[in-house]
NUGUDO-912799 format. One record per residue (C-alpha): residue in one letter; y, z, x. Coordinates in steps of 0.25 Angstrom, whole numbers, plus 2048, in hexadecimal, padded with zeros to 3 digits. Layout:
# residues N
{site 'A' {Y Z X}}
...
# end
This chain:
# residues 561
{site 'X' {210 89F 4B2}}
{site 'X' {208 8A0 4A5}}
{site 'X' {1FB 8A7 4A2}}
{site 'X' {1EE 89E 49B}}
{site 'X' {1ED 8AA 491}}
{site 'X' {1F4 8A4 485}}
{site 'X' {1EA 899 484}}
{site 'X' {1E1 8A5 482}}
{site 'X' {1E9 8AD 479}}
{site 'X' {1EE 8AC 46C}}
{site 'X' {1F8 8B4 46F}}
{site 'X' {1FD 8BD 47D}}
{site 'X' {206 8C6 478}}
{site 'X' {206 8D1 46C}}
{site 'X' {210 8DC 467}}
{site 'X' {206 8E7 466}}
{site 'X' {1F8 8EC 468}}
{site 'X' {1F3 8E8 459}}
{site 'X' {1FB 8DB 45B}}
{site 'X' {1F0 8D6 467}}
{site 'X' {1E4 8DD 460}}
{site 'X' {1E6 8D5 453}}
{site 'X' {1EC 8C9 458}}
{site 'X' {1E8 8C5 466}}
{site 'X' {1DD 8BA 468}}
{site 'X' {1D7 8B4 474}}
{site 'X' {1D6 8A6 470}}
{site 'X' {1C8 89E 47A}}
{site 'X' {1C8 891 47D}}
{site 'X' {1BB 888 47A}}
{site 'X' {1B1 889 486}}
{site 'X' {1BB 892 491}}
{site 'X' {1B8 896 49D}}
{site 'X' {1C2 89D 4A3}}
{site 'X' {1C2 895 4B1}}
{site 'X' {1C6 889 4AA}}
{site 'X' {1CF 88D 4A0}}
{site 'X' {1D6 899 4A9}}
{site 'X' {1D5 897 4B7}}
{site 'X' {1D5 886 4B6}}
{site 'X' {1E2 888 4AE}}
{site 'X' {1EA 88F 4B7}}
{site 'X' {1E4 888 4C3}}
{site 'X' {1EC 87C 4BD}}
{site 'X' {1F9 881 4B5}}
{site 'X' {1FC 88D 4C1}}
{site 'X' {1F3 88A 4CC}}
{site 'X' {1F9 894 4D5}}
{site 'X' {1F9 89F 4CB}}
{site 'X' {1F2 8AD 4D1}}
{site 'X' {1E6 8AF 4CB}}
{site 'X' {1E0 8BA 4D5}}
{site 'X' {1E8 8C2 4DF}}
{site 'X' {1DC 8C8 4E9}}
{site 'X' {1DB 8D0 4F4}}
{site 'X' {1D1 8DA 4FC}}
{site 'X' {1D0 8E6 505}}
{site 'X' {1D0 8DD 513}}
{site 'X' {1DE 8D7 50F}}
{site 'X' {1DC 8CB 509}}
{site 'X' {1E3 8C5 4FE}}
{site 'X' {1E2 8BA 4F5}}
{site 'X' {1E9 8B4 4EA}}
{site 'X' {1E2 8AA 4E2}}
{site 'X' {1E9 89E 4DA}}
{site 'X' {1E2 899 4CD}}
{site 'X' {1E2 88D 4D5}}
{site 'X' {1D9 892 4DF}}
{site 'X' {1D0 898 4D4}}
{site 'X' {1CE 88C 4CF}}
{site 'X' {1CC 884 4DB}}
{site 'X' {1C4 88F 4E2}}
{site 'X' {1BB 893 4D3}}
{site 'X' {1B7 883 4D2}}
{site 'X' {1B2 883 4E0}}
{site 'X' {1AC 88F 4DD}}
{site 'X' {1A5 88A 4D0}}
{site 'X' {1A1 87B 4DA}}
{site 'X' {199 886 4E5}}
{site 'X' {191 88D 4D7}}
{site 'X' {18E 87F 4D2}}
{site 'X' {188 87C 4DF}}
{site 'X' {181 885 4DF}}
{site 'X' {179 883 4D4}}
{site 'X' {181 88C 4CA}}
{site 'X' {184 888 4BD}}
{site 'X' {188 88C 4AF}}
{site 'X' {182 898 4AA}}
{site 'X' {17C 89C 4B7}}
{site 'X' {17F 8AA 4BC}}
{site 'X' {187 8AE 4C8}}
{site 'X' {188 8BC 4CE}}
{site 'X' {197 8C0 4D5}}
{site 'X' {197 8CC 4DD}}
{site 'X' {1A3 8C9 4E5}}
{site 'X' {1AD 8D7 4E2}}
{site 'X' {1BB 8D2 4E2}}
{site 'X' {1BA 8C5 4EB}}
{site 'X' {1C5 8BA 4E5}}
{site 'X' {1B5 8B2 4E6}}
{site 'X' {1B2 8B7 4DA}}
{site 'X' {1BD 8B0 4D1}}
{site 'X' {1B9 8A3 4D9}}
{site 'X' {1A9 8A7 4D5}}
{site 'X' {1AE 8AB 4C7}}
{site 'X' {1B4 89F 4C3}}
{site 'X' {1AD 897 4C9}}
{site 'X' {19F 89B 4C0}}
{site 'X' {1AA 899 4B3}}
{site 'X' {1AD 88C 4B9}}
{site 'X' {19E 888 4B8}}
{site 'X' {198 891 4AC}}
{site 'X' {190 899 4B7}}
{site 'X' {190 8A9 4B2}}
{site 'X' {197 8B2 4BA}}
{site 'X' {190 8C0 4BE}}
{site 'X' {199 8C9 4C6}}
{site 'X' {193 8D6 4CC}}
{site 'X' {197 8E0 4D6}}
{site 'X' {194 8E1 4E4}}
{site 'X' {18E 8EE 4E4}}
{site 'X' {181 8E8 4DC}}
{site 'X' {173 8EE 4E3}}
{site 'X' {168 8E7 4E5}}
{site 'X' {162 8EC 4D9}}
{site 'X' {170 8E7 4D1}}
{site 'X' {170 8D8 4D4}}
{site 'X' {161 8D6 4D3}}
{site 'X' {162 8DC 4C5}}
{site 'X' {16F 8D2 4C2}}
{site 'X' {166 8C6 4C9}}
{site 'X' {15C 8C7 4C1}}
{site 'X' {163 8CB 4B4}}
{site 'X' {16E 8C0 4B4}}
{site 'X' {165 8B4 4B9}}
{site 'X' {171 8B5 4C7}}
{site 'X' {171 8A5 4CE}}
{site 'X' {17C 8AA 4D7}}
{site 'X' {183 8B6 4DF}}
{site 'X' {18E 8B5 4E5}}
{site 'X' {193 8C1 4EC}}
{site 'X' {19C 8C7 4F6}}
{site 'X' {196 8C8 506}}
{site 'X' {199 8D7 507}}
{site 'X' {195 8E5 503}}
{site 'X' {186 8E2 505}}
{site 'X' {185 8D9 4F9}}
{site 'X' {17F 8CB 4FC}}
{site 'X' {174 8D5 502}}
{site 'X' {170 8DB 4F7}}
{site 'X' {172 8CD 4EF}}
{site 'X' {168 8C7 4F9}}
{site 'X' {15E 8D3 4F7}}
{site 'X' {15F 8D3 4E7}}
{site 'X' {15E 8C4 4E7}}
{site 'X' {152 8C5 4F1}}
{site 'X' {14C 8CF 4E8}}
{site 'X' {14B 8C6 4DC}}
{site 'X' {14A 8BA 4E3}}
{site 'X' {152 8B5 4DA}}
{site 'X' {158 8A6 4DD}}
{site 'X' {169 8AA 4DE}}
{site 'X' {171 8A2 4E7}}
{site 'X' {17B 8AD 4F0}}
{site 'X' {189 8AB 4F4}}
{site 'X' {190 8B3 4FC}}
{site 'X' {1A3 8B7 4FC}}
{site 'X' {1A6 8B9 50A}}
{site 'X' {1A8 8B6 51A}}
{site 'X' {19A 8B9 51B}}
{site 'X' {18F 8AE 51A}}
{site 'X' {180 8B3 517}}
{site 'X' {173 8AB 516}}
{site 'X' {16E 8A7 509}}
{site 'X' {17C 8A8 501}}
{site 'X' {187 89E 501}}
{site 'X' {196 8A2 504}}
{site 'X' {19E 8A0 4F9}}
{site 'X' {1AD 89E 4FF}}
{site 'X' {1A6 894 50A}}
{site 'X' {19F 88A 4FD}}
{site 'X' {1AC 88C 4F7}}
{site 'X' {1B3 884 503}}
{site 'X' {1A7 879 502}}
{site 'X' {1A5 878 4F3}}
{site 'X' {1AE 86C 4EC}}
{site 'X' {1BA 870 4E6}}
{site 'X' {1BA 867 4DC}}
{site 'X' {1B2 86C 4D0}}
{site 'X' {1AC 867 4C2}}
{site 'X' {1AF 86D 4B5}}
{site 'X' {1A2 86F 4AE}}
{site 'X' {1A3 866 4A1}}
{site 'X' {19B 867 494}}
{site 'X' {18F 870 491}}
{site 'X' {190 876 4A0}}
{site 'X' {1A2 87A 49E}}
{site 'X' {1A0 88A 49E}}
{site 'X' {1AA 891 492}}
{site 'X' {1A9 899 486}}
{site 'X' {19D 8A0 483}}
{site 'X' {196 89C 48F}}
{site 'X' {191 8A9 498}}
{site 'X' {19D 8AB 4A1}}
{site 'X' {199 8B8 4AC}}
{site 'X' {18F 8C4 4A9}}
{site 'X' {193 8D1 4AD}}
{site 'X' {189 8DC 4B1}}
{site 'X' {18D 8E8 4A9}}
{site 'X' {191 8F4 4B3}}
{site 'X' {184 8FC 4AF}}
{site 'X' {18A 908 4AB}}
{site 'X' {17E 90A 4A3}}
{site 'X' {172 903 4A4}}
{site 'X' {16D 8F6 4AB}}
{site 'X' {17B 8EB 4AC}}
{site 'X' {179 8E1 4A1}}
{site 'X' {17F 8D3 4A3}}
{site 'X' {18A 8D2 49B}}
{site 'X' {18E 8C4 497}}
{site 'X' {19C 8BD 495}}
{site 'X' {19E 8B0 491}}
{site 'X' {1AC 8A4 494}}
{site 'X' {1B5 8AB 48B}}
{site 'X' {1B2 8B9 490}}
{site 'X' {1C1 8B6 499}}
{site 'X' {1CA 8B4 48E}}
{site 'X' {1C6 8C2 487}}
{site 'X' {1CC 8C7 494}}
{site 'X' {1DA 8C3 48F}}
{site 'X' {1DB 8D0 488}}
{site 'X' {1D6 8D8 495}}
{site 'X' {1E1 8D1 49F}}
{site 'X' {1EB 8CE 496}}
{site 'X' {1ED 8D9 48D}}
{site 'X' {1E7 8E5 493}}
{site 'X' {1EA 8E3 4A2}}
{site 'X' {1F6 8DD 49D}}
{site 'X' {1F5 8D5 4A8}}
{site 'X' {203 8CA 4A9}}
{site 'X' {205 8BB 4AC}}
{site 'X' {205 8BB 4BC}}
{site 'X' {201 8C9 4BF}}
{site 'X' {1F8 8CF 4C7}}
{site 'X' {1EB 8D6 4C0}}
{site 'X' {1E3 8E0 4C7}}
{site 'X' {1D6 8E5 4C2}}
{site 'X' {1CD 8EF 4CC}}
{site 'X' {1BF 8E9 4CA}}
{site 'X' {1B4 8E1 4D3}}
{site 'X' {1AE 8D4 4CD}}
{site 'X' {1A2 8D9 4CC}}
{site 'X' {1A8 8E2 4BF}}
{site 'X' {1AC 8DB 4B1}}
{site 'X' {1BB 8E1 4B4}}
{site 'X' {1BB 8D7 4BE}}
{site 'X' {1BC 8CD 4B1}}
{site 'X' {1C4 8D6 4A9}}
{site 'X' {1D0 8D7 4B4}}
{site 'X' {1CF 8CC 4C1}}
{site 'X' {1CF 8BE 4B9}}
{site 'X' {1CC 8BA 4AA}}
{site 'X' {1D8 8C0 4A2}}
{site 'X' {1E0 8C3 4AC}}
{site 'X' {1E1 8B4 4B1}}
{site 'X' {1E2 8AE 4A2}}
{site 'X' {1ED 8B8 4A0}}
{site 'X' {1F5 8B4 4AE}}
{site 'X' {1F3 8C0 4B7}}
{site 'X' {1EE 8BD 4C5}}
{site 'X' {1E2 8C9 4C9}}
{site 'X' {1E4 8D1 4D5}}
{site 'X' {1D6 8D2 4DC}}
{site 'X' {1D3 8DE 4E6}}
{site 'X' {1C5 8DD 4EF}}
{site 'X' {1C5 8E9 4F4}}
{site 'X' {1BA 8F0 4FD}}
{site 'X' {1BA 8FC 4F6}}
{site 'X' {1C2 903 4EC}}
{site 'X' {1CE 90A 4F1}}
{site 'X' {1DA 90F 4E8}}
{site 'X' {1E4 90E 4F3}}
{site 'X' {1E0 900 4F6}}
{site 'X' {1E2 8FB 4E7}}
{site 'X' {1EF 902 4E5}}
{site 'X' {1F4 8FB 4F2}}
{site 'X' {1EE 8ED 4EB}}
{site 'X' {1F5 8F1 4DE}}
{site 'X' {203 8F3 4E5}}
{site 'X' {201 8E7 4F0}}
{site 'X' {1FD 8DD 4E5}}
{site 'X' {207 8E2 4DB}}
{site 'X' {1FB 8E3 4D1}}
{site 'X' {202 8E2 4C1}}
{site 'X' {1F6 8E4 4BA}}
{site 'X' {1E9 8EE 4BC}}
{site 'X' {1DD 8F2 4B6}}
{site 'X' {1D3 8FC 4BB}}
{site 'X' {1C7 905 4B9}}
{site 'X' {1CC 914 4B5}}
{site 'X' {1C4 917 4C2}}
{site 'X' {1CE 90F 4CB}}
{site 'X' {1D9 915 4C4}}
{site 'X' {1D4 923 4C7}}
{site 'X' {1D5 920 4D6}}
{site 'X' {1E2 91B 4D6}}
{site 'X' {1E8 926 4CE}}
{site 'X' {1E2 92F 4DB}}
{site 'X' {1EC 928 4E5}}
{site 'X' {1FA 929 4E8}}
{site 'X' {1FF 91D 4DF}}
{site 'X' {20C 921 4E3}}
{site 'X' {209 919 4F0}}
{site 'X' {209 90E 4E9}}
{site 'X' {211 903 4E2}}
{site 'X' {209 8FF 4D6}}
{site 'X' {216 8FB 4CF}}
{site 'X' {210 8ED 4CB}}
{site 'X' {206 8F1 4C2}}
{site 'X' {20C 8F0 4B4}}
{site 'X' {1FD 8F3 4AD}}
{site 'X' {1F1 8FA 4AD}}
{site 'X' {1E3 8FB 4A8}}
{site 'X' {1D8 8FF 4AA}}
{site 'X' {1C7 900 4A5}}
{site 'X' {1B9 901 4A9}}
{site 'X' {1B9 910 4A6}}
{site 'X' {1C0 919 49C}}
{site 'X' {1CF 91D 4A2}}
{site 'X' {1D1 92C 4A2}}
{site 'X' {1DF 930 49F}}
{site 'X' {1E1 937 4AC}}
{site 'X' {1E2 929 4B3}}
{site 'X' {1E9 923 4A9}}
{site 'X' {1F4 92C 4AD}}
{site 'X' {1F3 930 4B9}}
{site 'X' {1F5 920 4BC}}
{site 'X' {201 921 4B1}}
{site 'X' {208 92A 4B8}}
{site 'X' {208 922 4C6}}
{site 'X' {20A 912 4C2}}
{site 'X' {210 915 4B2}}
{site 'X' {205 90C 4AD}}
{site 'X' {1FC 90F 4A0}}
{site 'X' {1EF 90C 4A5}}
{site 'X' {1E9 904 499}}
{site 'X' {1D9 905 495}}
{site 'X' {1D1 8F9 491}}
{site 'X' {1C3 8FA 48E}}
{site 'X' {1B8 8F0 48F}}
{site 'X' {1AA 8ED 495}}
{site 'X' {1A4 8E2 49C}}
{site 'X' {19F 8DA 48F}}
{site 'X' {1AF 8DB 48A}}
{site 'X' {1BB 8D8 48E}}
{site 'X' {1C7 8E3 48C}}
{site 'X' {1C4 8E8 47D}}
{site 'X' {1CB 8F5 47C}}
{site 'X' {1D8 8F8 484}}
{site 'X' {1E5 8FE 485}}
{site 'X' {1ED 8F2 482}}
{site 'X' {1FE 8F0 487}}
{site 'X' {203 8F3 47A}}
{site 'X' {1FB 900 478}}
{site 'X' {1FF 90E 47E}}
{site 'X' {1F2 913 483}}
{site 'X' {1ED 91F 483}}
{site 'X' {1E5 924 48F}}
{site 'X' {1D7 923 48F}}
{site 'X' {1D7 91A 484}}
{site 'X' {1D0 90C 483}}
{site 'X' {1DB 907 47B}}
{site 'X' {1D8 8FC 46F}}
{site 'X' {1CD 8F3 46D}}
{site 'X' {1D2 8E5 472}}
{site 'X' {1D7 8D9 469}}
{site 'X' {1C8 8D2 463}}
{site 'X' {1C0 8DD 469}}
{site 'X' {1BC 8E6 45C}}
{site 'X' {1B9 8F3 45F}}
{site 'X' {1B2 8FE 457}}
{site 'X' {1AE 90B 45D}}
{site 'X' {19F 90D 454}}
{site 'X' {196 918 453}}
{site 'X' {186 916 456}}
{site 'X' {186 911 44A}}
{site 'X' {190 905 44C}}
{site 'X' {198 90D 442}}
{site 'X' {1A8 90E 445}}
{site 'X' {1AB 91B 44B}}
{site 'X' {1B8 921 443}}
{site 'X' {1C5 924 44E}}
{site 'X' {1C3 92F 458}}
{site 'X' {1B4 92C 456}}
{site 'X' {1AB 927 464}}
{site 'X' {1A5 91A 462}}
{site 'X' {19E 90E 467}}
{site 'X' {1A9 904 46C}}
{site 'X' {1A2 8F6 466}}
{site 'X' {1A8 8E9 465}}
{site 'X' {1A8 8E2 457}}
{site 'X' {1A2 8D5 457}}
{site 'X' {1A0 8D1 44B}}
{site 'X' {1AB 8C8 44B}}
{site 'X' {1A8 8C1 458}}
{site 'X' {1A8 8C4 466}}
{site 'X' {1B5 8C7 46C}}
{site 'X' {1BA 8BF 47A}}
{site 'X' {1B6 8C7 484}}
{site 'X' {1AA 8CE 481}}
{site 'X' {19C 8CB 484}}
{site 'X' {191 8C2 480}}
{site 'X' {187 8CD 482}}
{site 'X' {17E 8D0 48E}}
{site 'X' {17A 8C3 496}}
{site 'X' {16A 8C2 493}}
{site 'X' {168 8CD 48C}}
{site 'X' {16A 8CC 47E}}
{site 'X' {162 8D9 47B}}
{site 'X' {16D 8E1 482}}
{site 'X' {178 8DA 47B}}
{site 'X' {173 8DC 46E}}
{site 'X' {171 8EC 472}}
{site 'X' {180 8ED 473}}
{site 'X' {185 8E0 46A}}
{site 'X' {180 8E1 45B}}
{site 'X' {185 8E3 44D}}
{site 'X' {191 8DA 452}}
{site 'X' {195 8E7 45B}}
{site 'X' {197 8E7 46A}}
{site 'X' {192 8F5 46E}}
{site 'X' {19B 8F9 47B}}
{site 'X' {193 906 47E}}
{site 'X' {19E 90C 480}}
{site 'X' {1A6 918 477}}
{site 'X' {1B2 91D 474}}
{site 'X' {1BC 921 468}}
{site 'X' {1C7 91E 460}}
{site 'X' {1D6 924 45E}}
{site 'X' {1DE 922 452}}
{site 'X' {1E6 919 459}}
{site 'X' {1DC 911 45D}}
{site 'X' {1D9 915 46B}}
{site 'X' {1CC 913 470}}
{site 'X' {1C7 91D 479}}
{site 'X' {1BB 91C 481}}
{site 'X' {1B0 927 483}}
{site 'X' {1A4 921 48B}}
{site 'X' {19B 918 48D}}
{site 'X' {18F 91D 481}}
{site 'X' {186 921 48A}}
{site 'X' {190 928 491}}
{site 'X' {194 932 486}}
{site 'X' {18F 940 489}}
{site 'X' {18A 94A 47D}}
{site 'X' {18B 957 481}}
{site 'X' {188 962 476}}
{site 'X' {18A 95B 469}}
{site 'X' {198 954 46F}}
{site 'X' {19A 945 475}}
{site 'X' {1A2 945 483}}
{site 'X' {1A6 937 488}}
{site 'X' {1A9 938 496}}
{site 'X' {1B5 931 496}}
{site 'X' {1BD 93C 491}}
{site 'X' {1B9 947 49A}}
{site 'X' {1B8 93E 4A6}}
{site 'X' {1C6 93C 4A3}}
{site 'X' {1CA 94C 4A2}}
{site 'X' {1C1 94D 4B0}}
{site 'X' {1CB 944 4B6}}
{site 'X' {1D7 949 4B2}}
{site 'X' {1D3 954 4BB}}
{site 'X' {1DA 951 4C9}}
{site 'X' {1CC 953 4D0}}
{site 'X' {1C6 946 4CC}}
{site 'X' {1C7 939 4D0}}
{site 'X' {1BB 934 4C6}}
{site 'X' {1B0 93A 4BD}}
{site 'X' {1A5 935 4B4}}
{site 'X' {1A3 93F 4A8}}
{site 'X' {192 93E 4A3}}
{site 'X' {187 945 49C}}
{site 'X' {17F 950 4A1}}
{site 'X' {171 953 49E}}
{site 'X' {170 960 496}}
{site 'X' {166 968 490}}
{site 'X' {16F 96F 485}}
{site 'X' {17A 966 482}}
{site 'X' {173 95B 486}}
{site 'X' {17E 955 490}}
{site 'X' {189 95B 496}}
{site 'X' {195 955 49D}}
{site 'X' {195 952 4AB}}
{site 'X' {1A1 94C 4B4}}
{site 'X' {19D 945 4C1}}
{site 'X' {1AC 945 4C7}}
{site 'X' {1B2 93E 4D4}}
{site 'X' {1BD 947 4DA}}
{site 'X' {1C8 943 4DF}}
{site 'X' {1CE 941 4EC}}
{site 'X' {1D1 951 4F3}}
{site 'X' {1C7 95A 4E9}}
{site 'X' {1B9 95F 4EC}}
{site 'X' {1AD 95F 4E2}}
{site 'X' {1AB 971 4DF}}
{site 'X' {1A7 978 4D4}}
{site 'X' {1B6 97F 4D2}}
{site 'X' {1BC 96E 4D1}}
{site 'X' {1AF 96E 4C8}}
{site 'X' {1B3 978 4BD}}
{site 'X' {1C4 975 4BF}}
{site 'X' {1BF 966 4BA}}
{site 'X' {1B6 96C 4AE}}
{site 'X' {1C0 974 4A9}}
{site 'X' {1CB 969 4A9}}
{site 'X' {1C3 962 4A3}}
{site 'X' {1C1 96D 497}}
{site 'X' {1D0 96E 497}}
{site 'X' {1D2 95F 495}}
{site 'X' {1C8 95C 48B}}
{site 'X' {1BE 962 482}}
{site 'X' {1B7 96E 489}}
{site 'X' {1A8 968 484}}
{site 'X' {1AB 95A 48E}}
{site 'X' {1AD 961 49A}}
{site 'X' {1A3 95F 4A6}}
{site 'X' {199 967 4A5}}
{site 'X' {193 962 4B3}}
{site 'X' {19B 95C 4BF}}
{site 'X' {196 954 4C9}}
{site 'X' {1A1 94F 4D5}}
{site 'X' {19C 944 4DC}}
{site 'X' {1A2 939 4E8}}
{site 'X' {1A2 92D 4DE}}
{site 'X' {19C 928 4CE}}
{site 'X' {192 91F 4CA}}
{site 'X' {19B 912 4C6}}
{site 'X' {195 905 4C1}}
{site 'X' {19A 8F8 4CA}}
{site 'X' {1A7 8F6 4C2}}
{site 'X' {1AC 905 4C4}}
{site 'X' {1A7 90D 4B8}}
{site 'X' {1A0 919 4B8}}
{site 'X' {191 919 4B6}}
{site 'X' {18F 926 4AE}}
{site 'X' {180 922 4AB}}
{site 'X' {17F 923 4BA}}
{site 'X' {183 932 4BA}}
{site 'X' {17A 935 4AE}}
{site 'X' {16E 92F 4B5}}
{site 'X' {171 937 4C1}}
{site 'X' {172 943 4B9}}
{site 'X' {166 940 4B3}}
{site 'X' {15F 941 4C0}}
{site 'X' {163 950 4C0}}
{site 'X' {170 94D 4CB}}
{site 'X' {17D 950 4C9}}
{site 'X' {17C 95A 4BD}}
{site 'X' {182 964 4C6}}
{site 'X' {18C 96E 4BC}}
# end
């Protein structure tokens, strides 16, 4: 069986890390769109071909041929037609991991409709604001958890004109039911032909940024947007012709795009999906054995769980690589997850608006904690506030050069808000937000978002490296490391820590953490104040809202020392 991505490519394989930086190209077709020019393509060279192997909580299992997608996508894309969608309208998805979604997905491509995943656990106040904002013509979402009531009730609270459709056994007035209109709907579907064919740099999906900081901006990817994911499947995941690629995220999150269907499908790997009720370690680890998994990618979070179980229960064999973003990896994991699988977890980073611009790549040796090396036609600069170059070991600005063009992969800007784009996109520089340095060889290593750094009598603390010193400590499950209000070093630092399974939260576990912390790294970075708490504040996609913390702090809670 052979993989579409040489057609993609102007070369697959490389000798060397430099070899792919210098040489590697990602070559676009005129006008793609990814379910004509992918998933079309195999349904008629390999129509059997896996292209999603998918399963839940209750014990059912699916395993869906490109063939099927096709077929089922096309119906899909005939049921929004009649609807009264059309190219350029806007289409929520709230539908976790349902095998739906891909149906949905493609089928929007297929028409030129733009996608607009979200996560179920929206409120009220949530959807209104992405109603409003993106102009929403359609929900489809999942019948459980609560969330067509809280559709109905923000939709009646606008009075907005959005047709409702429902994923599940369950019929309910006012929405249709998607699976049922799929059995009706003709099967038989039209290509759209001249000026209404979607492709290229026609708007593709809009992702709601996580609002770490902030209200979420719409962040708009056009046609092409797929094929930048080559260098995310292929050559980070490493993902493998007829393999099985498993990355831990819900729909509703941009890593649903980065792991479960562009890059991996053009490349030749099937995705494993897991619909799970609710996150549970020893449930995945089973799924990683039982499905015999080859690929994985997942949040540093899900690996600090994993790491607190008995891996030796389990056969996890099959996994031949690793990775892993969304938050900055702390050694301790890194190793702890070396000693029981003998896998180098290997760190990518990216954001919403990108694809995989910095990563630990096959033929590098990574060093723990570390980002790795800015991607093939991502050009990287670490700037001070000045947009000047920051020398090596120097903290800066991680921007993306574009004065050459925008690479594949990354962002038109934020959709319908060109004042927004143009706060973080001038001078021919995309400007990430986030910090980080340097080493000689290379290396990048991140410190925090910039509004996360702390300064703390005269020094500048990134959390990241003592959130990974408190976590090396056997107490911790997780932490977040944040500023504290103070009125003679104007902050001090403050660790919110999640303790693991078996310790209790005291004032002597309190002072044994702070001085391992002082032991580990630099006296000045260790916590201050300690607060343990049941749970932290994380966006939908996993990734700890420190802004959250700060504005609690601010409140005057949670500065006990």
């Amino acid at each position: 069986m052979t993989s579409l991505i040489n057609e993609f490519v102007n070369r697959v394989e490389f000798d060397s890390y430099e070899d792919f930086h210098e040489n590697f190209r990602i070559k676009v077709p005129e006008n793609f769109n990814f379910a004509y020019d992918v998933v079309d393509r195999y349904a008629e060279m390999e129509p059997e071909k896996t292209a999603i192997v998918w399963c839940n909580d209750s014990g059912d299992e699916k395993r869906i041929t490109f063939r099927e997608l096709r077929e089922k996508s096309e119906r899909t894309a005939n049921f929004f037609m009649r609807e009264g969608i059309k190219k350029g309208d806007t289409v929520m998805l709230t539908l976790k991991a349902r095998y739906d979604f891909w149906y949905c997905l493609l089928g929007l491509h297929r028409i030129g409709a733009i996608a607009i995943p979200a996560t179920h656990m929206l409120k009220e106040k949530d959807i209104i604001y992405r109603i409003h904002e993106a102009d929403i013509k359609m929900v489809v979402c999942i019948a459980e958890d609560g969330v067509p009531e809280v559709f109905d009730a923000a939709i009646s609270e606008l009075g907005a004109d959005v047709k409702r459709v429902i994923v599940g056994e369950t019929d309910r007035d006012g929405w249709l039911n998607l699976r049922s209109e799929l059995e009706v709907v003709p099967s038989e579907f039209r290509k759209p032909e001249g000026d209404e064919y979607p492709g290229g740099s026609d708007t593709l999906l809009v992702y709601f940024s996580s609002g770490t900081t902030g209200m979420p901006k719409m962040i708009e990817h056009d046609h092409t947007y797929p094929l930048g994911h080559i260098i995310t499947a292929k050559y980070w995941q490493n993902v493998r012709e007829d393999g099985l690629h498993y990355t831990v995220a819900d729909t509703g999150w941009a890593k649903a795009m980065w792991g479960q269907i562009y890059g991996q499908w053009i490349a030749g790997s099937a995705v494993f999906v897991y619909d799970y009720d609710r996150f549970d370690p020893e449930k995945m680890l089973e799924k990683l054995e039982k499905y015999d998994i080859t690929t994985f990618c997942a949040p540093p979070t899900i690996y600090r769980f994993l790491i607190k179980e008995d891996l030796s229960r389990y056969d996890l064999s099959g996994i031949e690589y690793a990775v892993t973003a969304g938050e900055p990896l702390n050694p301790e994991v890194f190793n702890r997850f070396r000693e029981h699988t003998g896998l180098k977890l290997m760190e990518g980073f990216g954001q919403t608006e990108c694809v995989v611009c910095i990563a630990n790549f096959p033929w590098m040796e990574p060093k723990p904690g570390s980002m790795g090396k800015p991607s093939p036609g991502y050009r990287i600069e670490l700037v001070d506030r000045d947009c000047s170059p920051v020398d090596v070991g120097e903290e800066g600005e991680i921007v993306i050069d574009t004065s050459s063009g925008k690479p594949i992969g990354l962002f038109n800007g934020y959709y319908r808000n060109p004042e927004k784009t143009s706060e973080v996109w001038h001078d021919g520089y995309y400007h990430t937000g986030d910090t980080a340095w340097m080493d000689e060889d290379g290396y990048m290593w991140f410190v925090g978002r910039t509004d996360d750094i702390i300064k703390s009598s005269g020094y500048r603390i990134g959390p990241f490296e003592v959130e990974s010193a408190i976590i090396s400590h056997p107490s911790v499950l997780e932490c977040a490391v944040t500023g504290y209000p103070d009125p003679i070093r104007g902050q001090v630092v403050k660790a919110t820590i999640v303790l693991a399974k078996g310790y209790e939260p005291s004032e002597e576990l309190k002072k044994e953490i702070q001085d391992h912390v002082k032991r580990v790294t630099a006296p000045y970075k260790y916590p201050r104040i300690v607060e343990f708490v049941d749970e932290l504040p994380k966006t939908i996609s996993g990734k700890i809202r420190r802004v959250e913390i700060r504005e609690h702090d601010l409140e005057g809670d949670g500065g006990n020392q």
